[in-house]
N, C-alpha and C positions, 0 to 999 in steps of 0.2 A: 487351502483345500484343493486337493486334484480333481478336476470334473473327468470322468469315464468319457472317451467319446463311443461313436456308438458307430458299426459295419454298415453302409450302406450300400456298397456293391464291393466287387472282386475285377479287378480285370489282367490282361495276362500280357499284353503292351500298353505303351504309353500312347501312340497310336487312338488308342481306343478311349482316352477319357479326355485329348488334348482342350477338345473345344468344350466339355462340360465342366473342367479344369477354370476356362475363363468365365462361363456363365457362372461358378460358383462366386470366382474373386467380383466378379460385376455387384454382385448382392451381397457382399461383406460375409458371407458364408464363412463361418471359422473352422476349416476340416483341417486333415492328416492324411496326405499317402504311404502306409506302412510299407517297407519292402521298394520302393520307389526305385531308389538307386542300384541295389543290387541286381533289379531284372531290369535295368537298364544298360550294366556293363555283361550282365549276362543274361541275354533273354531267352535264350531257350531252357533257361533252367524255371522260367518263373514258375513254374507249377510245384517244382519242390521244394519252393519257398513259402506256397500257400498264394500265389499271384500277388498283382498289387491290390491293398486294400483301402477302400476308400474309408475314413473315419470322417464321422462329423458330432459336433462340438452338439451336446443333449437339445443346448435352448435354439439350436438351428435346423434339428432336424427335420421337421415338419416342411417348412422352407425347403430346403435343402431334396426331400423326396421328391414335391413339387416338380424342380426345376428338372432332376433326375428321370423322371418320369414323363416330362412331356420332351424332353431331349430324349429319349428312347423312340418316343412314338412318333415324332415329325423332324427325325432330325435331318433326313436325307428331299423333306419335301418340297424344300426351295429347291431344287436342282429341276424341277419340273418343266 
């Protein structure tokens, strides 16, 4: 049986998800980045690919928003 996974963000470089990229792999997080590659060799098209999307695996989402979510809101605050 295929499990759906489920959109938890969009982003439009890679740039922009590198380090929540590793905080996911840290906690066995089982996602998917849809479109990954191709706005990677072509990035200023990613918007007409629909961006990169981030998938995550149903039984990790919860998790998975968590870490999304405070990596939004403190991610620049070590630099203080």
């Amino acid at each position: 049986m295929q499990e759906r996974y489920i959109q938890l963000a969009v982003f439009t470089y890679e740039s922009e998800y590198s380090i929540l990229k590793n905080l996911l792999d840290q906690d066995n997080i089982r996602y998917i980045f849809k479109n990954e590659t191709i706005s990677t060799v072509l990035p200023f098209h990613s918007h007409a690919f629909g961006g990169i999307r981030l998938l995550i695996h149903p039984d990790d989402y919860k998790e998975a928003l968590e870490i999304y979510n405070d990596f939004n809101s403190s991610s620049f605050d070590v630099i203080r």
